[in-house]
KEKE-530885 format. One record per residue (C-alpha): residue number from 0; y negated, z, x. Coordinates in Angstrom, 2 decimals, always signed. Last residue first. Layout:
<atoms>
{k: NUM y: Y z: Z x: X}
...
</atoms>
This chain:
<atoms>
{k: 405 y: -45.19 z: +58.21 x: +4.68}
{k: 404 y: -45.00 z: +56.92 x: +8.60}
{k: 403 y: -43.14 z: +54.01 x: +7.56}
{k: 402 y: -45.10 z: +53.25 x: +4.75}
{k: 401 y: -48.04 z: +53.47 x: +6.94}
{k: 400 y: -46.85 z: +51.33 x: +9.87}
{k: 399 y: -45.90 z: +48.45 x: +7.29}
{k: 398 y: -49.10 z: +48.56 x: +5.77}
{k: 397 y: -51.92 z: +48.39 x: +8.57}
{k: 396 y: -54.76 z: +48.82 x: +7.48}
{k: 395 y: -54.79 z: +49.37 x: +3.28}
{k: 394 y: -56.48 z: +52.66 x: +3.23}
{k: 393 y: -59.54 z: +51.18 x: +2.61}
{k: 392 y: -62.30 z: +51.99 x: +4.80}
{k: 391 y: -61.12 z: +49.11 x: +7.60}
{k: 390 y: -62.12 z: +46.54 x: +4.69}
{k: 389 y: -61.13 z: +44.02 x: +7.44}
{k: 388 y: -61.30 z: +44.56 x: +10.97}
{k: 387 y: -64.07 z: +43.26 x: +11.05}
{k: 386 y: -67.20 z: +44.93 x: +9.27}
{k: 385 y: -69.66 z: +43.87 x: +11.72}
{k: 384 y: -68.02 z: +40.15 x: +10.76}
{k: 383 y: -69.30 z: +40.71 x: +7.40}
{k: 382 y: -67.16 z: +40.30 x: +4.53}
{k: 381 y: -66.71 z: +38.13 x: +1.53}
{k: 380 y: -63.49 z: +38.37 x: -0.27}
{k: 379 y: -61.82 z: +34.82 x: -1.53}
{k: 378 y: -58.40 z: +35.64 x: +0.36}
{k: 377 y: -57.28 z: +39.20 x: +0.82}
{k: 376 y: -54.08 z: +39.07 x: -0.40}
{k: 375 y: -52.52 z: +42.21 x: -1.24}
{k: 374 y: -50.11 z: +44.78 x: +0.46}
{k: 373 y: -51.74 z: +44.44 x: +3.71}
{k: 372 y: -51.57 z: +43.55 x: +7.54}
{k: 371 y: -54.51 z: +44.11 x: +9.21}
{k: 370 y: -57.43 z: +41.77 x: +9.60}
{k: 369 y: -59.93 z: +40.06 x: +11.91}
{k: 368 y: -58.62 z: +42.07 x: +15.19}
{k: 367 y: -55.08 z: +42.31 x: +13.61}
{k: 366 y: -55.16 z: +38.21 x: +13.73}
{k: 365 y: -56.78 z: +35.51 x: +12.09}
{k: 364 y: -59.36 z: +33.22 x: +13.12}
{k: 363 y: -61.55 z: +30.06 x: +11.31}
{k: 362 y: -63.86 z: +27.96 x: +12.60}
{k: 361 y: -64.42 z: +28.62 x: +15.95}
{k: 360 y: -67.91 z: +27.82 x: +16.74}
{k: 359 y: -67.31 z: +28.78 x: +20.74}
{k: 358 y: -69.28 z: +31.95 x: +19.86}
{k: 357 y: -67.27 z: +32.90 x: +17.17}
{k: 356 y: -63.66 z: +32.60 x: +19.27}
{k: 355 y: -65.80 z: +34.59 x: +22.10}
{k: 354 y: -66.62 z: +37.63 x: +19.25}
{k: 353 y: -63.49 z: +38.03 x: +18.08}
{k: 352 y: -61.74 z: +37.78 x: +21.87}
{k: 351 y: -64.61 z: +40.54 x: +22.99}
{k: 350 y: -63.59 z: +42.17 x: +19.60}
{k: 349 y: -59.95 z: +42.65 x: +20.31}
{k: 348 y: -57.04 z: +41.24 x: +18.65}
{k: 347 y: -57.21 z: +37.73 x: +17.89}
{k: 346 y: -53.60 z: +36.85 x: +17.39}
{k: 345 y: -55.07 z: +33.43 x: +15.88}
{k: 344 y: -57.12 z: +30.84 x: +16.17}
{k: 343 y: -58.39 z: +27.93 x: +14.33}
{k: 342 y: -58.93 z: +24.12 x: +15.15}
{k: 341 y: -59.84 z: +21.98 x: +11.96}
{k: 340 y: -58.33 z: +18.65 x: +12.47}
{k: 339 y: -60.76 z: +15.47 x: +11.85}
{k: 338 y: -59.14 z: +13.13 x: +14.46}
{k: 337 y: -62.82 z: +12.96 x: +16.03}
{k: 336 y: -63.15 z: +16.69 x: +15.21}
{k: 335 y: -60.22 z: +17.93 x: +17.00}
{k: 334 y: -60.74 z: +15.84 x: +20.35}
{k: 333 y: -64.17 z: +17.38 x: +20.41}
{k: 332 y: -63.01 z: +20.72 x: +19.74}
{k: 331 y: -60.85 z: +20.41 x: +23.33}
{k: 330 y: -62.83 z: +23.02 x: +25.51}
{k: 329 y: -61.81 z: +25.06 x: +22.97}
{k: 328 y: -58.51 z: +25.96 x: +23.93}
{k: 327 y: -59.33 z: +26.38 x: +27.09}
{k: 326 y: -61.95 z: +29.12 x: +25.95}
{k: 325 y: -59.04 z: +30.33 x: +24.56}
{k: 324 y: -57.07 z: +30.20 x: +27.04}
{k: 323 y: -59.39 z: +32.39 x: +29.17}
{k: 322 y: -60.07 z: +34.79 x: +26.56}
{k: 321 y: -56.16 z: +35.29 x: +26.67}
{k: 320 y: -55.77 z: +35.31 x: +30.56}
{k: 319 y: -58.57 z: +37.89 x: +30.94}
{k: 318 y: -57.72 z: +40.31 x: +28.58}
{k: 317 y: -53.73 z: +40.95 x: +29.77}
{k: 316 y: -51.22 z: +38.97 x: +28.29}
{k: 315 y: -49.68 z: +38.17 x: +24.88}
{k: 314 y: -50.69 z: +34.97 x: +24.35}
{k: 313 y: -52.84 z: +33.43 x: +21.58}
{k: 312 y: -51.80 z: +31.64 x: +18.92}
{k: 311 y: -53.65 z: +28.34 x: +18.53}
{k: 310 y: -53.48 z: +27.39 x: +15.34}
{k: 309 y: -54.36 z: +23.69 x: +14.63}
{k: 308 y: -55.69 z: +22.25 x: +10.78}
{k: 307 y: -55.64 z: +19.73 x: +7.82}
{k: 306 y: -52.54 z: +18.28 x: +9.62}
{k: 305 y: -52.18 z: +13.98 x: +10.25}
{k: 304 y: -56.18 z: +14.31 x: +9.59}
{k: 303 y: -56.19 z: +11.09 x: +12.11}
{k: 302 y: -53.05 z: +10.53 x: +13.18}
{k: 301 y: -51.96 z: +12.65 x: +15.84}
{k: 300 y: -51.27 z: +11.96 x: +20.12}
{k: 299 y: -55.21 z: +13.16 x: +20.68}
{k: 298 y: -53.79 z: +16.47 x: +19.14}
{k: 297 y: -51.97 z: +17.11 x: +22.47}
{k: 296 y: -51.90 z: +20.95 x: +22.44}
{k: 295 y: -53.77 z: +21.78 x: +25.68}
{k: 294 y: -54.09 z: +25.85 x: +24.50}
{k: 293 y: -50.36 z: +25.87 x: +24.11}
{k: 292 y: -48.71 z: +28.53 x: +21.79}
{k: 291 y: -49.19 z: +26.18 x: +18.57}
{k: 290 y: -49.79 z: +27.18 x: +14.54}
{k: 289 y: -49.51 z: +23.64 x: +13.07}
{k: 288 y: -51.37 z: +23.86 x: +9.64}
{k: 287 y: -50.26 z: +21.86 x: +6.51}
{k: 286 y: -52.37 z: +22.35 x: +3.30}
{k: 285 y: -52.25 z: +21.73 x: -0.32}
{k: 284 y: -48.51 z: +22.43 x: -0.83}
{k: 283 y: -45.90 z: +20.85 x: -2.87}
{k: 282 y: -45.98 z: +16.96 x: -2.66}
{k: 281 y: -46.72 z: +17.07 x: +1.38}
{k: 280 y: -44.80 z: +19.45 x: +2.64}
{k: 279 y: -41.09 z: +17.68 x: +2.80}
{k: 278 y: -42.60 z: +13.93 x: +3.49}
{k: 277 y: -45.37 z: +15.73 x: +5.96}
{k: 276 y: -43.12 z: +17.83 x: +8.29}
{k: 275 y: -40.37 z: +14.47 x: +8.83}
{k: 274 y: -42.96 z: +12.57 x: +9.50}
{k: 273 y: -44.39 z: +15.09 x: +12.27}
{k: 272 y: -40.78 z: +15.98 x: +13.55}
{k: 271 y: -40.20 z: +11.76 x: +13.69}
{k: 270 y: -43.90 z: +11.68 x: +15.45}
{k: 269 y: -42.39 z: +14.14 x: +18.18}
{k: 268 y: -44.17 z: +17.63 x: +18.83}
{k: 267 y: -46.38 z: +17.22 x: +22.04}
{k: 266 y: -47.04 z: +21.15 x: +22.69}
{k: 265 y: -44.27 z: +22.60 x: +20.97}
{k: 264 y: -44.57 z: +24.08 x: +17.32}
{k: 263 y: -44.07 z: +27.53 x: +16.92}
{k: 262 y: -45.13 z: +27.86 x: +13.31}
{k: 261 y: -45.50 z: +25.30 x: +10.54}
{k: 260 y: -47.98 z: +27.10 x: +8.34}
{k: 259 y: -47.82 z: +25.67 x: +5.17}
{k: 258 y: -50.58 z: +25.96 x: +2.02}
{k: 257 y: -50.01 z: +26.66 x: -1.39}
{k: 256 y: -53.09 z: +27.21 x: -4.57}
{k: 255 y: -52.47 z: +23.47 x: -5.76}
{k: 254 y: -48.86 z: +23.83 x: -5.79}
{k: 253 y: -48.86 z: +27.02 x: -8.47}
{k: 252 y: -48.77 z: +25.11 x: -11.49}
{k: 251 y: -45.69 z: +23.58 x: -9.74}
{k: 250 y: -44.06 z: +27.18 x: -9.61}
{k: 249 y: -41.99 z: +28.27 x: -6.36}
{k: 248 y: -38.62 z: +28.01 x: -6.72}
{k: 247 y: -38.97 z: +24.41 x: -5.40}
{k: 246 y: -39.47 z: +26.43 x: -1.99}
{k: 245 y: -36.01 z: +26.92 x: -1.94}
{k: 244 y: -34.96 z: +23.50 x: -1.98}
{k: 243 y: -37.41 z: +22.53 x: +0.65}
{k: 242 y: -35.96 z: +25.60 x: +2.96}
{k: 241 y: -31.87 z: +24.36 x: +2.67}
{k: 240 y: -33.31 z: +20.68 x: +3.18}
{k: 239 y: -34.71 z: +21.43 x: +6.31}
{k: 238 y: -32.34 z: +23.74 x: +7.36}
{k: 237 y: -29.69 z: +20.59 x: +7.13}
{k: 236 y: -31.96 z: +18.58 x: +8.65}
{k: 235 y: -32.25 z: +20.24 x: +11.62}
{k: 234 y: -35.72 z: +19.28 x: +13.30}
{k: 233 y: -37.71 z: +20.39 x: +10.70}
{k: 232 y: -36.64 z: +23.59 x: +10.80}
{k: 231 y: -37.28 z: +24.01 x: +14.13}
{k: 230 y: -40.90 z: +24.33 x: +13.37}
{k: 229 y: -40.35 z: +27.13 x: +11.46}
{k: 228 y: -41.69 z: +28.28 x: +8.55}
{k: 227 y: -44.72 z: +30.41 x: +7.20}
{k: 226 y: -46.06 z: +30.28 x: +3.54}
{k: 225 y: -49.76 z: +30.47 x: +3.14}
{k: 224 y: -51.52 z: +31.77 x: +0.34}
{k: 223 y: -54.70 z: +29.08 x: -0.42}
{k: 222 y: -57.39 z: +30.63 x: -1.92}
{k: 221 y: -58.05 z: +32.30 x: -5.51}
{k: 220 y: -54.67 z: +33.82 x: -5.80}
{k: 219 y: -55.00 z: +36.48 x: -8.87}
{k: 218 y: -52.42 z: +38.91 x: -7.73}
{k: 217 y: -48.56 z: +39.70 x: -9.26}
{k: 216 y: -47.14 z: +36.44 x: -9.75}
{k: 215 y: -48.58 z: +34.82 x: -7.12}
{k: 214 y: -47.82 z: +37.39 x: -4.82}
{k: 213 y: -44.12 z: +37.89 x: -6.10}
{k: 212 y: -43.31 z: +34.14 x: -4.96}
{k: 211 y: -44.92 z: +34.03 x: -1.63}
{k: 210 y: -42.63 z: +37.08 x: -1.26}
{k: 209 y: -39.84 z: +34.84 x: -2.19}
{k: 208 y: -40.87 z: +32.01 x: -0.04}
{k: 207 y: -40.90 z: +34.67 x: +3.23}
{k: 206 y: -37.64 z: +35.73 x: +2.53}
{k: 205 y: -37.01 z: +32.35 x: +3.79}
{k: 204 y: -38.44 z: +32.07 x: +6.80}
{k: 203 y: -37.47 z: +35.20 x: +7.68}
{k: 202 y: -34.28 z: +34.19 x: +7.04}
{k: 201 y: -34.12 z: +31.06 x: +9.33}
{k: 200 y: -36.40 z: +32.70 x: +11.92}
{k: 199 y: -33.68 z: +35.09 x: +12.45}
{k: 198 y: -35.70 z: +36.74 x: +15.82}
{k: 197 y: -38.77 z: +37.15 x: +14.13}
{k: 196 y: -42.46 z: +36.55 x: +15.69}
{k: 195 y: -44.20 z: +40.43 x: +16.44}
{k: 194 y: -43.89 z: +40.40 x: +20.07}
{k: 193 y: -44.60 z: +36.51 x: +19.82}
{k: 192 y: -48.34 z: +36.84 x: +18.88}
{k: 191 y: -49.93 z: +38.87 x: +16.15}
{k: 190 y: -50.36 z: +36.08 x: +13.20}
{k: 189 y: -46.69 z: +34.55 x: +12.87}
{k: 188 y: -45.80 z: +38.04 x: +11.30}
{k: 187 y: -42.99 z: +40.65 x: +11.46}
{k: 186 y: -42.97 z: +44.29 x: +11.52}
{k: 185 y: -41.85 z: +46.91 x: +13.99}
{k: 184 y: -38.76 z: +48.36 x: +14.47}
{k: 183 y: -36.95 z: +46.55 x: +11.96}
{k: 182 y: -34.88 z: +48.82 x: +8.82}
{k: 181 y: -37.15 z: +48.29 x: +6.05}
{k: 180 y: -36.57 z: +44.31 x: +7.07}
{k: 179 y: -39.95 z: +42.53 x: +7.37}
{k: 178 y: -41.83 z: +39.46 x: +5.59}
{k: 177 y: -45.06 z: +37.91 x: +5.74}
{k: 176 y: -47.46 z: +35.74 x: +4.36}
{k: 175 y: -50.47 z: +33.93 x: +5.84}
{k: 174 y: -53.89 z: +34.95 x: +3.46}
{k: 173 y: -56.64 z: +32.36 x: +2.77}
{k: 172 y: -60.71 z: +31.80 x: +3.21}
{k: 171 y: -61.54 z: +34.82 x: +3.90}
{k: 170 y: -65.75 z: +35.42 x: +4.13}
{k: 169 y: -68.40 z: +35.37 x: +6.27}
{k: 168 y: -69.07 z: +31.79 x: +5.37}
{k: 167 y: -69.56 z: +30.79 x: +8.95}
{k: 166 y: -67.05 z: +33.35 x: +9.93}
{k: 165 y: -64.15 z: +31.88 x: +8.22}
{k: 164 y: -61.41 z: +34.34 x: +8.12}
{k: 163 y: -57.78 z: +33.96 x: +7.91}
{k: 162 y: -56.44 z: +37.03 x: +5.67}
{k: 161 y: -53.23 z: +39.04 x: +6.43}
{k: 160 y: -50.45 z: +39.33 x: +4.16}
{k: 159 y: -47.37 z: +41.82 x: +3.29}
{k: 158 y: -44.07 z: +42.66 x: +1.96}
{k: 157 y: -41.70 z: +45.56 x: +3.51}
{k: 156 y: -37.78 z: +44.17 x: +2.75}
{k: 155 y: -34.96 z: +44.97 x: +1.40}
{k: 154 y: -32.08 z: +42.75 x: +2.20}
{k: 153 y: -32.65 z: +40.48 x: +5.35}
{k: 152 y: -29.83 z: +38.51 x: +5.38}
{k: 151 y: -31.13 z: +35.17 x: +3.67}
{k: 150 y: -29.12 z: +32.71 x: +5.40}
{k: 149 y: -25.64 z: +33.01 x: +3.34}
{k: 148 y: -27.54 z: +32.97 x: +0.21}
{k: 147 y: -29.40 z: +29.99 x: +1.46}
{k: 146 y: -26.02 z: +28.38 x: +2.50}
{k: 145 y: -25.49 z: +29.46 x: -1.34}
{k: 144 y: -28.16 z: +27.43 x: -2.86}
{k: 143 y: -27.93 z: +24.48 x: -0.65}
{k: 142 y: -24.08 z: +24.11 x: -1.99}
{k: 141 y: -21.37 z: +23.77 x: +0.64}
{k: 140 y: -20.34 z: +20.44 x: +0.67}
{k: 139 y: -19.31 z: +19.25 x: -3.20}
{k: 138 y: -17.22 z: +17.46 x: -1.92}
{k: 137 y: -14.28 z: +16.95 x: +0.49}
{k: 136 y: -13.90 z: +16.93 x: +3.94}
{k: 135 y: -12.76 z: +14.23 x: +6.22}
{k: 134 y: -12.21 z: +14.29 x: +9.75}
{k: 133 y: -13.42 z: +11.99 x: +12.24}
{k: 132 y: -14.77 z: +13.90 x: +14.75}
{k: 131 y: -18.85 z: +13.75 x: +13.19}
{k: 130 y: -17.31 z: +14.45 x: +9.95}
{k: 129 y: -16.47 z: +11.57 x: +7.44}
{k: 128 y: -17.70 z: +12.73 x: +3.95}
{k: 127 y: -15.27 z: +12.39 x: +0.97}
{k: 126 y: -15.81 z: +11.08 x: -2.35}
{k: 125 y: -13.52 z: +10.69 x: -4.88}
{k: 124 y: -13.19 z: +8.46 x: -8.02}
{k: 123 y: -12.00 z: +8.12 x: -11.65}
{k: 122 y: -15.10 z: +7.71 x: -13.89}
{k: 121 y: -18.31 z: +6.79 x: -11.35}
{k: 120 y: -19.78 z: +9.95 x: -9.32}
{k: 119 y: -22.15 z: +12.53 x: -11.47}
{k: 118 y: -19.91 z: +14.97 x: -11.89}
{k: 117 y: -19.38 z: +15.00 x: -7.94}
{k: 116 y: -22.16 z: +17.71 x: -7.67}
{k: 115 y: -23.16 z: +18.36 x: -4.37}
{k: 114 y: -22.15 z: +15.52 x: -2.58}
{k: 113 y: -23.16 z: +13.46 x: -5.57}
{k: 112 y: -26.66 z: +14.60 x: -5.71}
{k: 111 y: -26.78 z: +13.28 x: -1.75}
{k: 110 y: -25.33 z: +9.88 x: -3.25}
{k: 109 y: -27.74 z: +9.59 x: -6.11}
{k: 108 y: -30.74 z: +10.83 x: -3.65}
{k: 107 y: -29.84 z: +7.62 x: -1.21}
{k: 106 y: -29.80 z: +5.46 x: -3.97}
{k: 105 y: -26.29 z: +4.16 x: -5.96}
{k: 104 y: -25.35 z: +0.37 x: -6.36}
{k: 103 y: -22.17 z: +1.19 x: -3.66}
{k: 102 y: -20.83 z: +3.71 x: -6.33}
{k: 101 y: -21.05 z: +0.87 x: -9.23}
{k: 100 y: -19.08 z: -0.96 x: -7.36}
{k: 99 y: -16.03 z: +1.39 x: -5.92}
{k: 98 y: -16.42 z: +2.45 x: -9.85}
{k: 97 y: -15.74 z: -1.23 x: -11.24}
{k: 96 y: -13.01 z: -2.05 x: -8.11}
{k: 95 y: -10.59 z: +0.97 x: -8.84}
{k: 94 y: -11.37 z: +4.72 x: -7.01}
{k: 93 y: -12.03 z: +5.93 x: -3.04}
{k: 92 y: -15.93 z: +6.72 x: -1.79}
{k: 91 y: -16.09 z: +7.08 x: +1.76}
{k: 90 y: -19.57 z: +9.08 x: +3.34}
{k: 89 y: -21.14 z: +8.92 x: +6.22}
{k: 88 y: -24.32 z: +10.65 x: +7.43}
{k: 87 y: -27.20 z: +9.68 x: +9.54}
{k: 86 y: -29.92 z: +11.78 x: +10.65}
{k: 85 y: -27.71 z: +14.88 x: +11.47}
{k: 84 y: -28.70 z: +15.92 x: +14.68}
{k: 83 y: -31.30 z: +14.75 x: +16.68}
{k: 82 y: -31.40 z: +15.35 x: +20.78}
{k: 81 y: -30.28 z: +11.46 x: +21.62}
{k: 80 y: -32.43 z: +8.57 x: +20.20}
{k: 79 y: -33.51 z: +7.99 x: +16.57}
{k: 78 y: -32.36 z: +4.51 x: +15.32}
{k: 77 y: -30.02 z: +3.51 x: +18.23}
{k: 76 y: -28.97 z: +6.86 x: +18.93}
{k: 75 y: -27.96 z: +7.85 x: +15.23}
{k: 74 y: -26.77 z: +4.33 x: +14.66}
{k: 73 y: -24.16 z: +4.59 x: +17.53}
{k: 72 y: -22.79 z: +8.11 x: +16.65}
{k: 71 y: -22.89 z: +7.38 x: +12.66}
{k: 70 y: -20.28 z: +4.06 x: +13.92}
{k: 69 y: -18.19 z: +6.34 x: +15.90}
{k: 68 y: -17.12 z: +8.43 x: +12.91}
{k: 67 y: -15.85 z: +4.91 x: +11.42}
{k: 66 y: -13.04 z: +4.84 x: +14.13}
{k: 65 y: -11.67 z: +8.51 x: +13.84}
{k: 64 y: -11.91 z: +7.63 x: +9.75}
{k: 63 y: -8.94 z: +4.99 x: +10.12}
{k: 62 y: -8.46 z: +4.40 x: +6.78}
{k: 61 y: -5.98 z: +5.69 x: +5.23}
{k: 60 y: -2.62 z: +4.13 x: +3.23}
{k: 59 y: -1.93 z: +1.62 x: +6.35}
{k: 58 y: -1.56 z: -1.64 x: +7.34}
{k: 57 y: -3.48 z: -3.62 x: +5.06}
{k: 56 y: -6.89 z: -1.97 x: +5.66}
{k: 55 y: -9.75 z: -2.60 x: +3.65}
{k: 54 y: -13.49 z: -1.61 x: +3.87}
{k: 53 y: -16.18 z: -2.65 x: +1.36}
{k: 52 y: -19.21 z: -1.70 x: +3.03}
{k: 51 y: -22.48 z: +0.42 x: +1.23}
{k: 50 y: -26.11 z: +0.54 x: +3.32}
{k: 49 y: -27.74 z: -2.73 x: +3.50}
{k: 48 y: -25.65 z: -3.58 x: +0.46}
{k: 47 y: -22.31 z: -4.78 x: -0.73}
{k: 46 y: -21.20 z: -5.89 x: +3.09}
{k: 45 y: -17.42 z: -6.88 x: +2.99}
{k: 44 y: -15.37 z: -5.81 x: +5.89}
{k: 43 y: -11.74 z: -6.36 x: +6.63}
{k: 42 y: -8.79 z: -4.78 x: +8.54}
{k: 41 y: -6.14 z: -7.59 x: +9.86}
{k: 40 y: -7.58 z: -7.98 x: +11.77}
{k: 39 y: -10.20 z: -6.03 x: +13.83}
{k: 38 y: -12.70 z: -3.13 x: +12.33}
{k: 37 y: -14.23 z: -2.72 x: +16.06}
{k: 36 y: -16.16 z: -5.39 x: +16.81}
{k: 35 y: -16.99 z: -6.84 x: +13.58}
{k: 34 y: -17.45 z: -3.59 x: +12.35}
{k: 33 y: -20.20 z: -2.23 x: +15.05}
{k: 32 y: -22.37 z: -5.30 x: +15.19}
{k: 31 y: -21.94 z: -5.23 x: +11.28}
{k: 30 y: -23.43 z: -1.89 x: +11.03}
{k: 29 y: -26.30 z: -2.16 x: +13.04}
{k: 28 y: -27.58 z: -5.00 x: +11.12}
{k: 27 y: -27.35 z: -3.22 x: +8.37}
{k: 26 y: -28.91 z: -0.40 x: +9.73}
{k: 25 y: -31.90 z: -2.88 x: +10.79}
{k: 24 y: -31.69 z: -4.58 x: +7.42}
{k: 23 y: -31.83 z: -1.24 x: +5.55}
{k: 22 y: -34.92 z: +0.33 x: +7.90}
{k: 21 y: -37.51 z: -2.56 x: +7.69}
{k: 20 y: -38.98 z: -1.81 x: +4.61}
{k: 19 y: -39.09 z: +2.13 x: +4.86}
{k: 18 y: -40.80 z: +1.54 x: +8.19}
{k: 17 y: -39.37 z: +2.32 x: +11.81}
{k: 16 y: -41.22 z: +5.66 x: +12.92}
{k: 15 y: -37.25 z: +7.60 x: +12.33}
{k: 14 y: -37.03 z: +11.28 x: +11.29}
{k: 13 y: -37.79 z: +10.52 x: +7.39}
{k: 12 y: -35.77 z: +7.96 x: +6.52}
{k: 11 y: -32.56 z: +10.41 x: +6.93}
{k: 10 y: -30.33 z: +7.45 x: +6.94}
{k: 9 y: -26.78 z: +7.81 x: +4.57}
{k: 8 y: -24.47 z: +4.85 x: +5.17}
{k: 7 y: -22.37 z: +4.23 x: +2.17}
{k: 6 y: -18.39 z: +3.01 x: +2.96}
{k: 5 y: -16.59 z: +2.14 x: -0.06}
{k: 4 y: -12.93 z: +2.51 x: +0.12}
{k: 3 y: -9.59 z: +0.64 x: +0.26}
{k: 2 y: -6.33 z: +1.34 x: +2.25}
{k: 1 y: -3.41 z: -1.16 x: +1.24}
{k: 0 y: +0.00 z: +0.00 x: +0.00}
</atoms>
């Protein structure tokens, strides 16, 4: 008995610079390179698309998935180069001729819904993805929702903010959010430099979308509340997708009133991270901000307002070396205007630092210096910069340490 199956190439668009138009012919082309080559006779090909194959194979009752594994290696590196994971996927799809047909018709977001929930695959047939060695597994893969559940190890947790400030306007213009296990030593937040950065960036990240969540329910959020994540998550496109589909928990009426902070990105971040950043941000939140480590972040290599803004995070190191980078820092505002980025800092912790990042016009700053962390956003408050730290009357400084002390 003959082996038959629909091949479907799945391309993670996204992570590639070659245009939506021109991707499908060049996997395509890809694609029969590799099969003429290496499906030989008295195996057989039939292209039904740019990405779905008919593949037969007389001489056995399975294909020979050890074979087709190698074609995902070769398009991966031809489209997107070695270091990514995960860009292209392949799946077989096994029933009669109508369904085998009416599979190979299906989009990219068809198939993916398919992996997850093979209800909706044609009357009769089974779908299997080819793992990078060959293997096959079965669908549904492991559900986004309970990876997530798997991820999100941080049980109770100690909720916060603190406000960005805008000292032209002497007022907060938004609040970052943050997350930390009752049980950590100290608390967590993208704002006060890398002592404070979490380990399990995955689950921070994510606990961080839930606590997004109660603010917005609980407090009137007049400017934008920003949600922290990873810049490796956009790498992986497996976390990728696990955060996106947990930030759809987040109400649309809400979208307007969200910002990103993408957090820990390197100092030349690739334009298929960048691409990749902006298709998963840019339909729910208002705002994408790079928070960076390097004072010579190459902004020159962006599109014009590729980001509304820049963070540069300051190090931790002794007073001299961090008003020093920041004045490096700023000696590139020029690039940042002409590509119409707003360039901010952060980690700001002292007033000589609070008062140089003013001087040197920067726009915006964040940090314990500007703000502790608190219970309740912060954002839309006027204050004068005298008064920095933040409404330092209020017994709201410093949350996490006061619970913990109380």
């Amino acid at each position: 008995m003959s082996a038959v199956a629909c091949l479907r190439v799945l391309v993670d668009g996204s992570r590639t610079d070659v245009p939506a138009d021109r991707l499908g012919p060049l996997v395509a082309k890809y694609s029969n390179i590799f099969l003429e080559v290496r499906w030989t006779l008295p195996r057989r090909f039939q292209s039904l698309s740019h990405f779905s194959y008919l593949l037969t194979d007389p001489t056995t009752q399975g294909l020979d998935t050890v074979e087709l594994a190698q074609l995902s290696h070769q398009l991966q590196e031809r489209l997107f180069g070695t270091g990514v994971e995960e860009a292209v996927k392949l799946v077989l799809f096994e029933g009669d001729a109508d369904a085998m047909a009416r599979f190979s018709a299906y989009s990219t977001e068809e198939v993916l819904a398919a992996m997850e929930d093979p209800s909706g695959l044609p009357a009769g047939g089974r779908l299997r993805r080819i793992a990078a060695d060959g293997t096959l597994s079965d669908v549904p893969e492991q559900s986004r929702s309970a990876a997530t559940a798997e991820a999100f190890q941080f049980g109770a947790t100690i909720d916060g903010v603190q406000g960005v400030y805008f000292p032209k306007g002497g007022a907060f213009i938004g609040d970052v959010v943050n997350c930390t296990p009752v049980s950590a030593a100290s608390y967590f937040s993208v704002l006060d430099g890398a002592a404070h950065w979490p380990d399990d960036t995955d689950s921070f990240d994510e606990a961080c979308v839930t606590t997004a969540l109660r603010l917005l329910t609980e407090f009137p959020i007049v400017t934008p509340l920003y949600v922290p994540v990873c810049f490796a998550t956009f790498v992986r496109s497996s976390r990728r997708e696990v955060w996106t589909d947990l930030a759809k928990v987040l109400p649309p009426a809400t979208w307007g009133r969200l910002a990103v902070t993408v957090y820990d990105v390197p100092r030349a971040p690739t334009f298929q991270a960048l691409t990749a950043i902006r298709s998963s941000l840019a339909s729910q939140f208002c705002a994408i901000d790079l928070c960076v480590r390097d004072p010579d972040f190459e902004v020159t290599q962006l599109a014009d307002r590729a980001v509304v803004s820049v963070t540069l995070a300051l190090p931790d190191a002794v007073p001299d070396v961090r008003l020093q980078t920041l004045r490096r820092f700023a000696s590139h505002s020029a690039d940042y205007r002409r590509r119409r980025i707003a360039a901010g800092v952060t980690n700001v912790q002292s007033r000589a630092e609070l008062d140089l990042a003013i001087d040197l016009r920067v726009p915006f700053m964040s940090g314990t210096g500007v703000a502790f962390n608190r219970d309740r956003p912060v954002g839309g408050r006027s204050c004068k910069v005298f008064d920095l730290p933040c409404l330092r009357g209020e017994q709201a400084a410093h949350l996490f340490q006061r619970r913990h002390a109380g």
